[in-house]
N, CA and C atoms as a LAMMPS dump frame, in Angstrom:
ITEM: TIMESTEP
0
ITEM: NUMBER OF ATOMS
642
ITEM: BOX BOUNDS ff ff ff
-5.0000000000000000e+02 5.0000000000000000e+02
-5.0000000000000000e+02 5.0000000000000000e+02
-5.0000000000000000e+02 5.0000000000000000e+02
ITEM: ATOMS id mol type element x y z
1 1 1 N -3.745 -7.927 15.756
2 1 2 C -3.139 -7.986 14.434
3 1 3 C -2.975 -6.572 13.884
4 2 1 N -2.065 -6.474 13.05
5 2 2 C -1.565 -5.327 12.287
6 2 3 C -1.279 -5.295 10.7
7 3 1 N -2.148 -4.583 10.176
8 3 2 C -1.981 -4.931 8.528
9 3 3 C -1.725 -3.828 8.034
10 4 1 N -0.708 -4.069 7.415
11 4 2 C -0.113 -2.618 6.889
12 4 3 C -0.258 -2.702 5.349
13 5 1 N -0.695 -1.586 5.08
14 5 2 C -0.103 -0.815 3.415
15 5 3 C 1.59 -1.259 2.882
16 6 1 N 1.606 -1.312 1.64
17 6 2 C 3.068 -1.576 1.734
18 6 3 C 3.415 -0.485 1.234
19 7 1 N 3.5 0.031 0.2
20 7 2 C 4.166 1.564 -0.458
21 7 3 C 3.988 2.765 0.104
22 8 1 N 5.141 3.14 0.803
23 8 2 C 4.776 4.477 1
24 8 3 C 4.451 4.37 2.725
25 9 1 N 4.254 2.748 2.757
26 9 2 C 3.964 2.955 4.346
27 9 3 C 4.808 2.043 5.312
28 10 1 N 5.45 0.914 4.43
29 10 2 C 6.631 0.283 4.629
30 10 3 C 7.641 0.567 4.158
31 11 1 N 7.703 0.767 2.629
32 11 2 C 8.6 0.778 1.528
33 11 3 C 7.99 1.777 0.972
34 12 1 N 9.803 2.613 0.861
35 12 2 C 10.214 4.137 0.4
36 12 3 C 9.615 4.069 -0.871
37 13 1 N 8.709 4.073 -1.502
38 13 2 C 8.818 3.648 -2.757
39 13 3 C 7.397 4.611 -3.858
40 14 1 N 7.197 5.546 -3.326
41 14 2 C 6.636 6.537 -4.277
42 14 3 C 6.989 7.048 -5.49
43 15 1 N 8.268 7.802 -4.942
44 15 2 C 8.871 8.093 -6.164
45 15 3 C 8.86 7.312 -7.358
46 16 1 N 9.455 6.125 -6.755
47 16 2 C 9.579 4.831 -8.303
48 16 3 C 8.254 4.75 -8.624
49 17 1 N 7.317 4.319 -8.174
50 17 2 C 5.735 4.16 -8.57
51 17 3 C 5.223 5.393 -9.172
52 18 1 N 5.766 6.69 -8.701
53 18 2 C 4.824 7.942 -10.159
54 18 3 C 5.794 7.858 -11.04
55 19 1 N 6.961 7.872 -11.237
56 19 2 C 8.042 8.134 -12.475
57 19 3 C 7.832 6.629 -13.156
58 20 1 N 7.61 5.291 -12.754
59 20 2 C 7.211 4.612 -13.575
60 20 3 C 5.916 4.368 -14.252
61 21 1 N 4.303 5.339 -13.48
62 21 2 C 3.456 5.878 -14.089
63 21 3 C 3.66 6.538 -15.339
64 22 1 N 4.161 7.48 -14.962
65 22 2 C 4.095 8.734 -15.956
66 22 3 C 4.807 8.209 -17.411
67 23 1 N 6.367 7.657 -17.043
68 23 2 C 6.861 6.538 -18.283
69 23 3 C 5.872 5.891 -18.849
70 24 1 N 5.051 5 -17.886
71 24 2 C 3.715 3.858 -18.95
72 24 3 C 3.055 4.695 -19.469
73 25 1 N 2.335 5.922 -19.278
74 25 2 C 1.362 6.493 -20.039
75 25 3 C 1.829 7.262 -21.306
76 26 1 N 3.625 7.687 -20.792
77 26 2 C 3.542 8.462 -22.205
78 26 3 C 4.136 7.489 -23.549
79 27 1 N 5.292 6.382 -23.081
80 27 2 C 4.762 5.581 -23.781
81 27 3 C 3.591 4.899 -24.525
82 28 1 N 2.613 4.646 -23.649
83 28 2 C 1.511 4.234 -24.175
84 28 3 C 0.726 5.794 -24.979
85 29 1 N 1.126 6.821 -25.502
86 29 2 C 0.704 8.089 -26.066
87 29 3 C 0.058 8.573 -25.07
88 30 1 N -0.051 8.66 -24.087
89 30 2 C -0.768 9.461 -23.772
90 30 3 C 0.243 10.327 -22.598
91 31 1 N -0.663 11.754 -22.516
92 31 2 C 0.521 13.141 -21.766
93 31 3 C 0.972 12.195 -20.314
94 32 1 N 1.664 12.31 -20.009
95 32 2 C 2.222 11.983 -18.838
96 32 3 C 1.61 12.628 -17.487
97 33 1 N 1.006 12.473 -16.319
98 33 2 C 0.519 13.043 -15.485
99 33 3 C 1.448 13.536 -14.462
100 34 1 N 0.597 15.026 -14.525
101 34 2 C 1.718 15.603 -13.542
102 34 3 C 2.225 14.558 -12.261
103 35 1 N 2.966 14.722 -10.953
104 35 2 C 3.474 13.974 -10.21
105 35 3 C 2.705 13.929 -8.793
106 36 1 N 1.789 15.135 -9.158
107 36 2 C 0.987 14.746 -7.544
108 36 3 C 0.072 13.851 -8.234
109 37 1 N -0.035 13.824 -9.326
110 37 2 C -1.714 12.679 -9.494
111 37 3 C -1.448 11.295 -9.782
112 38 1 N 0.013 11.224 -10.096
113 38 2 C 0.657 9.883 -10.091
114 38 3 C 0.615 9.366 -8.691
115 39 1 N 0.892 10.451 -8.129
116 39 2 C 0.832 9.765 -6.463
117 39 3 C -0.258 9.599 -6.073
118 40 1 N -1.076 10.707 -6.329
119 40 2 C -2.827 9.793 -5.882
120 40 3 C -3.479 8.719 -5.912
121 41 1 N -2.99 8.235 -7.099
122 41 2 C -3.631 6.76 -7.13
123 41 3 C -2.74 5.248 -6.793
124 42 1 N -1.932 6.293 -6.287
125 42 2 C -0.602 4.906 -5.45
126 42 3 C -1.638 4.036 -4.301
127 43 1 N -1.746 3.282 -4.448
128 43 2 C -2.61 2.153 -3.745
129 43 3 C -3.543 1.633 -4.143
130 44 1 N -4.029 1.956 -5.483
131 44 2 C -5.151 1.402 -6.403
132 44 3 C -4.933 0.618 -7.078
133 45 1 N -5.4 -0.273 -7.605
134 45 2 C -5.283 -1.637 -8.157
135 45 3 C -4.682 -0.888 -9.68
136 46 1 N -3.781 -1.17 -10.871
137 46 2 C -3.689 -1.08 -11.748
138 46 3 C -4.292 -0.657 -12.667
139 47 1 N -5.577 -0.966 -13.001
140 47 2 C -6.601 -1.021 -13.462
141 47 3 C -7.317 0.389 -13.351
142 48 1 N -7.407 0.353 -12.12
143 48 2 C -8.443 1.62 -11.576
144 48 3 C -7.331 2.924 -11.275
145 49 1 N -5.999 3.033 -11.611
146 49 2 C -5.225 3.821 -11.616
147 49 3 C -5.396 4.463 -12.937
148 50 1 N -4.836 3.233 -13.928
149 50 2 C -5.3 4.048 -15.759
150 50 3 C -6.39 4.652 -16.338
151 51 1 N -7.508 4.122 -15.575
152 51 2 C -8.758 4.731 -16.097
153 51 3 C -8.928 5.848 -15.088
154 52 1 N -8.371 5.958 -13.918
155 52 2 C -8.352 7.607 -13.281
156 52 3 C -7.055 8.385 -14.205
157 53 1 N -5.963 8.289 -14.971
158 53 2 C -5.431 9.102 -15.334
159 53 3 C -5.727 8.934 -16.734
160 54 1 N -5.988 7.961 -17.778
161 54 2 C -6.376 8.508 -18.783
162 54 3 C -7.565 7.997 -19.133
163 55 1 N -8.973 8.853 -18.417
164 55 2 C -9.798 8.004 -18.823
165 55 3 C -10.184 7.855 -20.263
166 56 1 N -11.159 6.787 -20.616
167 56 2 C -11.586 6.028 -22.041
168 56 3 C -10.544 4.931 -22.143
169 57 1 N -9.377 4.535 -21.485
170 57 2 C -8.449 3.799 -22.199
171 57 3 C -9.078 2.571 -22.638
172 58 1 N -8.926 2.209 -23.765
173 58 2 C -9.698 0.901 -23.949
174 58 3 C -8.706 -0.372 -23.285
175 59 1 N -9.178 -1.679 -23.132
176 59 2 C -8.613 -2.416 -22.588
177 59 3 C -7.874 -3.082 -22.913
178 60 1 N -7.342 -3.171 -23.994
179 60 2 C -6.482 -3.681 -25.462
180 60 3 C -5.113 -3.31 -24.928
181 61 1 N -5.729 -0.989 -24.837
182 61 2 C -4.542 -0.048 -25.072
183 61 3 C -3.93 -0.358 -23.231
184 62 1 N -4.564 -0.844 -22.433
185 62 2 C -4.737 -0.89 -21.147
186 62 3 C -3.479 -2.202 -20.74
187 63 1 N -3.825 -2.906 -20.993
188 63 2 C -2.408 -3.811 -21.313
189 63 3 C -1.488 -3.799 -21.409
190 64 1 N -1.539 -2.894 -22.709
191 64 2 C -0.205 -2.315 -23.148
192 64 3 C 0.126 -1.814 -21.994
193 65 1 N -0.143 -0.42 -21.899
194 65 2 C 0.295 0.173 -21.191
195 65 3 C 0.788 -0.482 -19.593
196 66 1 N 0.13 -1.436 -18.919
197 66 2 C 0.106 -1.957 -17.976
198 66 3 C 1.687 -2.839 -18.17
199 67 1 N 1.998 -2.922 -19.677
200 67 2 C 3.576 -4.112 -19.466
201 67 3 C 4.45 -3.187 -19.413
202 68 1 N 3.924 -1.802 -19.981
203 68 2 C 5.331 -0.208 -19.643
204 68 3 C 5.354 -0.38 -18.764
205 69 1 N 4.48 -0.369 -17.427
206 69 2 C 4.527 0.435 -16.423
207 69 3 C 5.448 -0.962 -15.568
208 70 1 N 4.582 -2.183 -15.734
209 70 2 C 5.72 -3.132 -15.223
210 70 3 C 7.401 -2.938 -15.845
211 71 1 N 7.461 -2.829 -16.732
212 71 2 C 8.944 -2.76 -17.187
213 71 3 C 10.19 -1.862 -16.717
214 72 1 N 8.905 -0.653 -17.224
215 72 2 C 9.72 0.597 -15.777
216 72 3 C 9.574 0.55 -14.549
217 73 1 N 8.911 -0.152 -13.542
218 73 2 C 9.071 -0.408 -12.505
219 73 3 C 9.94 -1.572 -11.819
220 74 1 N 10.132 -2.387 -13.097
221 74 2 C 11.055 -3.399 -12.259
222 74 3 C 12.536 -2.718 -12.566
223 75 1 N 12.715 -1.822 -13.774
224 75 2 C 13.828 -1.596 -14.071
225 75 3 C 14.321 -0.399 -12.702
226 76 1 N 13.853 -0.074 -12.071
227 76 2 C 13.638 1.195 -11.042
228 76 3 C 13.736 0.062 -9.593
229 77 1 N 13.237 -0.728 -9.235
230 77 2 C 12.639 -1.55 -8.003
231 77 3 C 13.771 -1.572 -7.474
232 78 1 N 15.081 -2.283 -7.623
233 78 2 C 16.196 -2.157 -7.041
234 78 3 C 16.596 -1.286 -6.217
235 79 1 N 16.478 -0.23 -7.057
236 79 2 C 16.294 0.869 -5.987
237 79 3 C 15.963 1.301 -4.391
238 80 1 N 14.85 0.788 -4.464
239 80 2 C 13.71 0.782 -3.195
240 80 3 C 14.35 0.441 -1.999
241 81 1 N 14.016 1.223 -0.835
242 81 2 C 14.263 0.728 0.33
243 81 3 C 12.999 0.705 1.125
244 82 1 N 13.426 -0.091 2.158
245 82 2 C 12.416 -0.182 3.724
246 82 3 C 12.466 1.503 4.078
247 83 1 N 11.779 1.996 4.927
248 83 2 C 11.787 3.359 5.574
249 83 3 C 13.262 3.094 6.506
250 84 1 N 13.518 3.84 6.769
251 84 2 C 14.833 3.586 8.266
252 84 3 C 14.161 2.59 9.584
253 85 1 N 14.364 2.002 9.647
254 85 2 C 13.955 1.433 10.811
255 85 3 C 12.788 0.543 11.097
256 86 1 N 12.585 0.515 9.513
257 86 2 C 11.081 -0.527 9.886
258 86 3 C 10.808 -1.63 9.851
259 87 1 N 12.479 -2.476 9.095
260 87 2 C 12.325 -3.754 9.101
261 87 3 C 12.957 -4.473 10.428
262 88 1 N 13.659 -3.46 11.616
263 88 2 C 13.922 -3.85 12.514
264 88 3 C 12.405 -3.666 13.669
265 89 1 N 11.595 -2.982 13.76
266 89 2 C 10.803 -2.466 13.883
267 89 3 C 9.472 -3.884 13.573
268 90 1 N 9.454 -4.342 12.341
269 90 2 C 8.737 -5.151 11.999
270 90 3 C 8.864 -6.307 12.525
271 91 1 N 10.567 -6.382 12.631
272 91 2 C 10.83 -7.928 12.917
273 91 3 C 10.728 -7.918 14.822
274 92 1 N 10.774 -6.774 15.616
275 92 2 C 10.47 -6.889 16.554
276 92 3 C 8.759 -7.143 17.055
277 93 1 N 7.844 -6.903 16.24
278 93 2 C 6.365 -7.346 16.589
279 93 3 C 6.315 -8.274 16.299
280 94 1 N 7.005 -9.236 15.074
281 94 2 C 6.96 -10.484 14.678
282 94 3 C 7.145 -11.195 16.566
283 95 1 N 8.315 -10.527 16.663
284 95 2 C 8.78 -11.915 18.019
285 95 3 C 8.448 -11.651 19.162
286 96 1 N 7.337 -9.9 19.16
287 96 2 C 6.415 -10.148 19.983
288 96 3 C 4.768 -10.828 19.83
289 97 1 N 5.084 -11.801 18.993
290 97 2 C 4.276 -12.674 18.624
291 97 3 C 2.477 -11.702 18.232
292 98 1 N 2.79 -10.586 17.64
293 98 2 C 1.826 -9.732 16.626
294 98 3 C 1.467 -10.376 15.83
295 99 1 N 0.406 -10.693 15.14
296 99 2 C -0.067 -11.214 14.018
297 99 3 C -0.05 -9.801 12.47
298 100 1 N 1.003 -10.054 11.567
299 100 2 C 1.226 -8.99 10.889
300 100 3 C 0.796 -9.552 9.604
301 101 1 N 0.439 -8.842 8.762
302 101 2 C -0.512 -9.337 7.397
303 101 3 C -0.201 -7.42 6.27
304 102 1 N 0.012 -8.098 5.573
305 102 2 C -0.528 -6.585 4.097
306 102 3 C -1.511 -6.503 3.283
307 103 1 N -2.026 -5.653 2.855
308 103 2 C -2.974 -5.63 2.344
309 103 3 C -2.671 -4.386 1.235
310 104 1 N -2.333 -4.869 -0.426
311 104 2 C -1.178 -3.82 -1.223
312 104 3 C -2.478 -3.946 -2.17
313 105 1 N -1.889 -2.884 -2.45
314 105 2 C -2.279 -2.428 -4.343
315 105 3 C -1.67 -2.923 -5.397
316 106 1 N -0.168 -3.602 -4.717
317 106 2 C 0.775 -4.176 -5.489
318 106 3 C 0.344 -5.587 -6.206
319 107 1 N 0.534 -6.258 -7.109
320 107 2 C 0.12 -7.381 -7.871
321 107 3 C 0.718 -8.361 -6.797
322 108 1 N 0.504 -9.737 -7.262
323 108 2 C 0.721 -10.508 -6.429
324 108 3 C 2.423 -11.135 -6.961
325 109 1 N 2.855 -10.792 -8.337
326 109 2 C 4.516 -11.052 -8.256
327 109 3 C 5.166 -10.058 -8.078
328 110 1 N 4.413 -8.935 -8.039
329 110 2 C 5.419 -7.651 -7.45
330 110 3 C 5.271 -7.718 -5.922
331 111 1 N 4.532 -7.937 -5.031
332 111 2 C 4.554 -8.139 -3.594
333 111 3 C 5.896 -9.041 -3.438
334 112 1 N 5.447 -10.558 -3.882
335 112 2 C 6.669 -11.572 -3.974
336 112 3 C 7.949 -10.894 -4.161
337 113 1 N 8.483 -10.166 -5.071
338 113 2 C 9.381 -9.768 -5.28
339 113 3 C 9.793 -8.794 -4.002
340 114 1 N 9.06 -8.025 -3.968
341 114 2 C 9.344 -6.869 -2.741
342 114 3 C 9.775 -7.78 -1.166
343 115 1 N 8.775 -8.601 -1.07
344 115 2 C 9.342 -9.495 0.287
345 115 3 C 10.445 -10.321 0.202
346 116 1 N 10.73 -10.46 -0.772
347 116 2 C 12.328 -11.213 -0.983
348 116 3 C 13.07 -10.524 -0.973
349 117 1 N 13.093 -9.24 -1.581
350 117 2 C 14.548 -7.859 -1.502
351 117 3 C 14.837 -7.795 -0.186
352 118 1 N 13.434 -7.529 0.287
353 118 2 C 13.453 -6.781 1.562
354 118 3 C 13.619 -7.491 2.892
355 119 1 N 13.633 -8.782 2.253
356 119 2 C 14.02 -9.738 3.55
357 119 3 C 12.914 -9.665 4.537
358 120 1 N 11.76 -9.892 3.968
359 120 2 C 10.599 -9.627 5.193
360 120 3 C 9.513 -10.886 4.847
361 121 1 N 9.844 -11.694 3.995
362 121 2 C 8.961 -13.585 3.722
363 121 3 C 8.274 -13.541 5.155
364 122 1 N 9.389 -14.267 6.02
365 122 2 C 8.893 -14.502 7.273
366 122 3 C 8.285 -13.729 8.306
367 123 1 N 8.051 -12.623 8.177
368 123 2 C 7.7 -11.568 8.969
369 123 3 C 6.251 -11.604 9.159
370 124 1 N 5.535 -11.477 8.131
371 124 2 C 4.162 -11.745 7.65
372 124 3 C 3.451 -12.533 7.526
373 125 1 N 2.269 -13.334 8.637
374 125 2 C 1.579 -14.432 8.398
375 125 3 C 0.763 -14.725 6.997
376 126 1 N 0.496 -13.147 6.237
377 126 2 C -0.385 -13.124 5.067
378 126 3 C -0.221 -12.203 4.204
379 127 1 N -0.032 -12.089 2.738
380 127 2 C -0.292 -10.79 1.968
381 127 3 C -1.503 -11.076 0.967
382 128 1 N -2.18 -10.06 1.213
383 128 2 C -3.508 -9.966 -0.229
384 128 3 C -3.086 -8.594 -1.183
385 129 1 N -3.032 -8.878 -2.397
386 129 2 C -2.938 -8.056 -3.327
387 129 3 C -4.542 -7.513 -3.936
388 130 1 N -3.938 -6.616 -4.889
389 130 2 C -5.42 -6.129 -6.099
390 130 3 C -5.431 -7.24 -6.77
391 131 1 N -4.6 -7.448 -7.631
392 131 2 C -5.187 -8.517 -8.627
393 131 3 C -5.226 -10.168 -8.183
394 132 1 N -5.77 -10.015 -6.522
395 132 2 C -6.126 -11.149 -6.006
396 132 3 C -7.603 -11.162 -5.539
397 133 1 N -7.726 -9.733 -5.253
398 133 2 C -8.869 -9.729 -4.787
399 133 3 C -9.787 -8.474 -5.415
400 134 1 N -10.918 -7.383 -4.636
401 134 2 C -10.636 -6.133 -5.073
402 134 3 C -10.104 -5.416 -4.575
403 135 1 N -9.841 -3.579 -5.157
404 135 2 C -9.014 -3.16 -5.548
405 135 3 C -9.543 -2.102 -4.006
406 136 1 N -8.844 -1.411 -3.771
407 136 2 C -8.757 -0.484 -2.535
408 136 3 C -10.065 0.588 -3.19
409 137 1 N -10.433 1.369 -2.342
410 137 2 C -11.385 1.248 -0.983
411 137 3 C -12.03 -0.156 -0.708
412 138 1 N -12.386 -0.495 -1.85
413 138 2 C -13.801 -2.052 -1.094
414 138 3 C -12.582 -2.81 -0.153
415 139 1 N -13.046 -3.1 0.989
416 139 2 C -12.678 -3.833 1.861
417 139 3 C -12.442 -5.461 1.358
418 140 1 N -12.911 -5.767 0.606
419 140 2 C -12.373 -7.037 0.179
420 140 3 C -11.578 -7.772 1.086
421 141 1 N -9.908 -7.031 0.172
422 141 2 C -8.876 -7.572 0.727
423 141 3 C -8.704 -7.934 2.2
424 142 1 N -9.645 -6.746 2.847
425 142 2 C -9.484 -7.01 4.935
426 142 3 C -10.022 -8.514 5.012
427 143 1 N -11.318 -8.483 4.497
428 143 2 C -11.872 -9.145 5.344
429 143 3 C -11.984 -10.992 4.829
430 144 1 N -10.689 -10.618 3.369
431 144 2 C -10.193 -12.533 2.632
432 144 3 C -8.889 -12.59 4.093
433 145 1 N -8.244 -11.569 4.91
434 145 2 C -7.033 -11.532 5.667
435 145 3 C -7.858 -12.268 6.574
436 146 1 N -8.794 -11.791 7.434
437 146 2 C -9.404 -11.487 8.994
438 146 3 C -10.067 -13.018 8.714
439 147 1 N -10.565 -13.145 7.542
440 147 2 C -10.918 -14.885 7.617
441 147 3 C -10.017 -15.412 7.618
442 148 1 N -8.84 -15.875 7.209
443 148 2 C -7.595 -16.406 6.405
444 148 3 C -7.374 -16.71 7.856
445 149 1 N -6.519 -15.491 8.904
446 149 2 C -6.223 -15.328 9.699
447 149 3 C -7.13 -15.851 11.09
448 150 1 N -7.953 -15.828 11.495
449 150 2 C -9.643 -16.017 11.947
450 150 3 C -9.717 -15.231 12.99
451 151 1 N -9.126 -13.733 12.95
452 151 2 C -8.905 -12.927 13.614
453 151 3 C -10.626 -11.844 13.47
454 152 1 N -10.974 -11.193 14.493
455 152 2 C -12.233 -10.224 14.182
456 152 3 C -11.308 -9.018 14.011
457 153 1 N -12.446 -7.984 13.311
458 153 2 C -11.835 -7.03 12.793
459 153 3 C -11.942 -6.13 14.064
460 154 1 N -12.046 -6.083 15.044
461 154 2 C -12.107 -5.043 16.637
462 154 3 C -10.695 -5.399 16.877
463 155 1 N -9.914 -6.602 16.445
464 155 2 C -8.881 -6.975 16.88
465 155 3 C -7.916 -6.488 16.169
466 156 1 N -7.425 -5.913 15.091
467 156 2 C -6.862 -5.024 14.082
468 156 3 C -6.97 -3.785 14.315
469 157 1 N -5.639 -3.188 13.509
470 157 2 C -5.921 -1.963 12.966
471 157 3 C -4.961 -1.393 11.595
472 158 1 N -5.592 -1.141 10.574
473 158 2 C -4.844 -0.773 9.315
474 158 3 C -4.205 -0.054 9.415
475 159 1 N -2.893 0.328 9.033
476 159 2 C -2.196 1.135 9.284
477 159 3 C -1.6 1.331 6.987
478 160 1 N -1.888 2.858 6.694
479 160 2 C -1.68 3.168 5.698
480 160 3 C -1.453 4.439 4.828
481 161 1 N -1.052 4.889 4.114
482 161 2 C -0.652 6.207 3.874
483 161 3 C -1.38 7.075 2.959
484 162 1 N -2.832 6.067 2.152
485 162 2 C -3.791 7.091 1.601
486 162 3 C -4.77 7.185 2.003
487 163 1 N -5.676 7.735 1.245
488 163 2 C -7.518 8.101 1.834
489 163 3 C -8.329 6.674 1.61
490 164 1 N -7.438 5.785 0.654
491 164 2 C -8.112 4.299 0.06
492 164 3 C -7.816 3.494 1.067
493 165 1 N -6.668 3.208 1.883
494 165 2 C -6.34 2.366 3.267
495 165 3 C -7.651 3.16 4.619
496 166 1 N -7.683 4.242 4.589
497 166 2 C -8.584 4.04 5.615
498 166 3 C -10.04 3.687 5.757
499 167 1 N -10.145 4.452 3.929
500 167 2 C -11.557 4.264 3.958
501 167 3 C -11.71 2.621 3.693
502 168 1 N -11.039 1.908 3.228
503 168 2 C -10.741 0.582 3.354
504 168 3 C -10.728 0.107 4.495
505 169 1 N -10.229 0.89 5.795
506 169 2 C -10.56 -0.012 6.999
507 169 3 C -11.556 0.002 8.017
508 170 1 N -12.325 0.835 7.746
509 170 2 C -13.375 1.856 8.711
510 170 3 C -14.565 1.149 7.53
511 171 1 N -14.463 1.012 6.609
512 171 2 C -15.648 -0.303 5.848
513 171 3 C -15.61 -1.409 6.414
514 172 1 N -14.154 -2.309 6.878
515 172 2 C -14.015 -3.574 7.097
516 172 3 C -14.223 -3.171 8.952
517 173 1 N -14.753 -2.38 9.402
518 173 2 C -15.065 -2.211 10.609
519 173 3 C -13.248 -2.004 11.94
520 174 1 N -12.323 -1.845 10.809
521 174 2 C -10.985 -1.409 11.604
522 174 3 C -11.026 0.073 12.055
523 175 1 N -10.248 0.411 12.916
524 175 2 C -9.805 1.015 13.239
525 175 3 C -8.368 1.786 12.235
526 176 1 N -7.862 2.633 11.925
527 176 2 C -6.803 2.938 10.912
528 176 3 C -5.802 4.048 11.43
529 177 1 N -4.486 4.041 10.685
530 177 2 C -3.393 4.853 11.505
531 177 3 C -3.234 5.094 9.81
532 178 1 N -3.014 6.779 10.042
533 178 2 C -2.397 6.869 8.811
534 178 3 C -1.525 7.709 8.883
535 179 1 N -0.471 7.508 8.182
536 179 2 C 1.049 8.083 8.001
537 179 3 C 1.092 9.189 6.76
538 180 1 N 1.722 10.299 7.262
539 180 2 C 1.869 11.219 6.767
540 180 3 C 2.944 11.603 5.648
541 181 1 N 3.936 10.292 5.81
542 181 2 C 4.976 10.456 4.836
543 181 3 C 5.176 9.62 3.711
544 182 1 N 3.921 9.374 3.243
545 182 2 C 3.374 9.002 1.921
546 182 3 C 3.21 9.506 0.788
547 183 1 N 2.003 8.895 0.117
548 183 2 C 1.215 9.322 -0.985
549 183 3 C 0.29 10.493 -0.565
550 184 1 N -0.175 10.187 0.209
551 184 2 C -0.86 11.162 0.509
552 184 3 C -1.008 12.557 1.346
553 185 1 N -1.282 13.583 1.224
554 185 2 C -1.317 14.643 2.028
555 185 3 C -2.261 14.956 3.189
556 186 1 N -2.132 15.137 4.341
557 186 2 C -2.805 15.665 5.492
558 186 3 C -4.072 16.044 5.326
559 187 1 N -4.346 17.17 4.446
560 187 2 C -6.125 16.853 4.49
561 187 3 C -6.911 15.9 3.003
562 188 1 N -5.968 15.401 2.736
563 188 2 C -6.743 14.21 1.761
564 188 3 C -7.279 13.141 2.774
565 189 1 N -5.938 12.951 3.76
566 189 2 C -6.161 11.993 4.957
567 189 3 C -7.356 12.376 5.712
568 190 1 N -6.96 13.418 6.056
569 190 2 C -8.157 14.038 7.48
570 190 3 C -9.913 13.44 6.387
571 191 1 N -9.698 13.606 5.387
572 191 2 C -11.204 13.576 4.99
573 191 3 C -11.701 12.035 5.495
574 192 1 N -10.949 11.294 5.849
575 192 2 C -11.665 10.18 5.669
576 192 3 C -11.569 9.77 7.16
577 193 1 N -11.01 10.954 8.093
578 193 2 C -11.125 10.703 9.547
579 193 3 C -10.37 9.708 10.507
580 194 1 N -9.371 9.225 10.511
581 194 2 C -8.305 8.534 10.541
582 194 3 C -8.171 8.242 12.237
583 195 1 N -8.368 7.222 12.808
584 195 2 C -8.229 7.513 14.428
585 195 3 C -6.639 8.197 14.813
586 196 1 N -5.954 7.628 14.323
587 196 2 C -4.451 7.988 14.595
588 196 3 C -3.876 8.485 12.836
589 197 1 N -2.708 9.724 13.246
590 197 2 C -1.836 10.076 12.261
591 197 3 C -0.937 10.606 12.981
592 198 1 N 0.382 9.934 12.051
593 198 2 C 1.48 9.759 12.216
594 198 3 C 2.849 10.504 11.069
595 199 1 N 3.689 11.444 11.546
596 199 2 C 3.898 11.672 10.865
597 199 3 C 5.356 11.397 10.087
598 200 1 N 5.727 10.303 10.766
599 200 2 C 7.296 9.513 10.826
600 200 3 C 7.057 8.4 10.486
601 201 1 N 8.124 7.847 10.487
602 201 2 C 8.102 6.157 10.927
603 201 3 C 8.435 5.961 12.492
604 202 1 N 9.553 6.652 12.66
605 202 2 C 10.07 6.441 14.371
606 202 3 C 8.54 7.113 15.117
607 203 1 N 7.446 7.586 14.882
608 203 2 C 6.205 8.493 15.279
609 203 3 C 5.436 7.172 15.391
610 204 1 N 5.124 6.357 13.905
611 204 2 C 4.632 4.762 14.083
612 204 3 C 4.895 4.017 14.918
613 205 1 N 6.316 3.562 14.736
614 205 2 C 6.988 2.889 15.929
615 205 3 C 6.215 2.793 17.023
616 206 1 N 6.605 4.294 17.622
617 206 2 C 6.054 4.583 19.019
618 206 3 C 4.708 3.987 19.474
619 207 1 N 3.595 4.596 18.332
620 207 2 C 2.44 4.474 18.338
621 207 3 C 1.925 2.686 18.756
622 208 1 N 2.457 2.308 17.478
623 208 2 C 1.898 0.752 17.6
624 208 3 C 2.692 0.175 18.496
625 209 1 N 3.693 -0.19 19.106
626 209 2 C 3.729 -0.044 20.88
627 209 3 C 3.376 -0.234 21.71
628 210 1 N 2.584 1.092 21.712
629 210 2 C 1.743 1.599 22.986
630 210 3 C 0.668 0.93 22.508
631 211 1 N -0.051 0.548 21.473
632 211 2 C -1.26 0.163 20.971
633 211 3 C -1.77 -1.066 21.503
634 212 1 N -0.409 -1.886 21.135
635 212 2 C -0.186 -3.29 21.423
636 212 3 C -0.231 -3.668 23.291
637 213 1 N 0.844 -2.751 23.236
638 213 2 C 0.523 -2.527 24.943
639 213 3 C -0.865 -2.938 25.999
640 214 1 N -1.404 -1.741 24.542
641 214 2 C -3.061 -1.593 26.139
642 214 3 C -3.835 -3.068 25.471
């Protein structure tokens, strides 16, 4: 099995996720965060994103802010694409009968939404969100999949684009691939020791492949 990250590691979709950050917070009064720290917390549950950029927010003001950030993000989502090549890519492990699953930061009607644009419903035996389960690093989400699925976790490997997907999978006892053309930067990644990094999508491709292969 193969459980991928979705932002940033399927779907092009950083950009829209800090520029619709930075919109929710300054709406909600507060300074807007520069654009690398919007991207830092791309894979964190909602929740644990606002209180890393403005901490004290009370949970009232937290709300609020949480219906900006939806508003500007759906108004932006259209936008979004697959990486080049990954929904052909995806749909070829599907029908090499891969067991493929996500494991997002994304809510559970913004996932919905994203797999319907993107034409990828059927692709995926499973998706777990944050506000289904908890929020990235805690392994949670792996291991509601690896039951769901009744797959062991030696049999996986996460594949994701921050320091929260790996250290998320190396808790749930996975193995992890992390991609370089994300959220995250090369030694944010390296800290958390990553068996494989990748610095493409056509680089992925290759990789999981050969993975599947042996």
């Amino acid at each position: 099995m193969v459980i991928f990250d979705w932002d940033g590691t399927i779907s092009d979709s950083i950009s829209v996720i800090a520029l619709s950050i930075m919109a929710a917070c300054e709406k909600a009064g507060f300074p807007p965060p520069p654009p690398e720290n919007a991207r830092h917390i791309i894979g964190l549950g909602l929740k644990e994103s606002f209180d890393y950029l403005c901490p004290g927010m009370e949970f009232e003001r937290f709300k609020k802010t949480a219906l900006h950030y939806r508003d500007e993000f759906i108004e932006r989502e259209k936008t979004i694409q697959l990486f080049s090549g990954m929904k052909e890519f995806l749909e070829d492990l599907h029908a090499r009968n891969v067991i493929l699953a996500v494991a997002t930061g994304k809510s559970r009607s913004g996932m919905d939404r994203a797999l319907i644009q993107s034409g990828t419903s059927a692709i995926f035996q499973y998706t777990r969100c944050a506000d289904e389960s908890m929020a990235k690093p805690d392994p949670a989400m792996l291991w509601e999949i690896l039951s769901h699925l009744r797959v062991e976790s030696d049999e996986c490997i996460m594949v994701g684009d921050t320091s929260f997907d790996v250290e998320m999978a190396h808790r749930a006892g996975m193995e992890a691939v992390a991609v370089l053309y994300g959220a995250h930067g090369k030694e944010t990644l390296e800290e958390q020791n990553p068996e494989f990094m990748v610095h493409s999508p056509q680089e992925l491709f290759g990789l999981i492949h050969r993975l599947i292969k042996n």
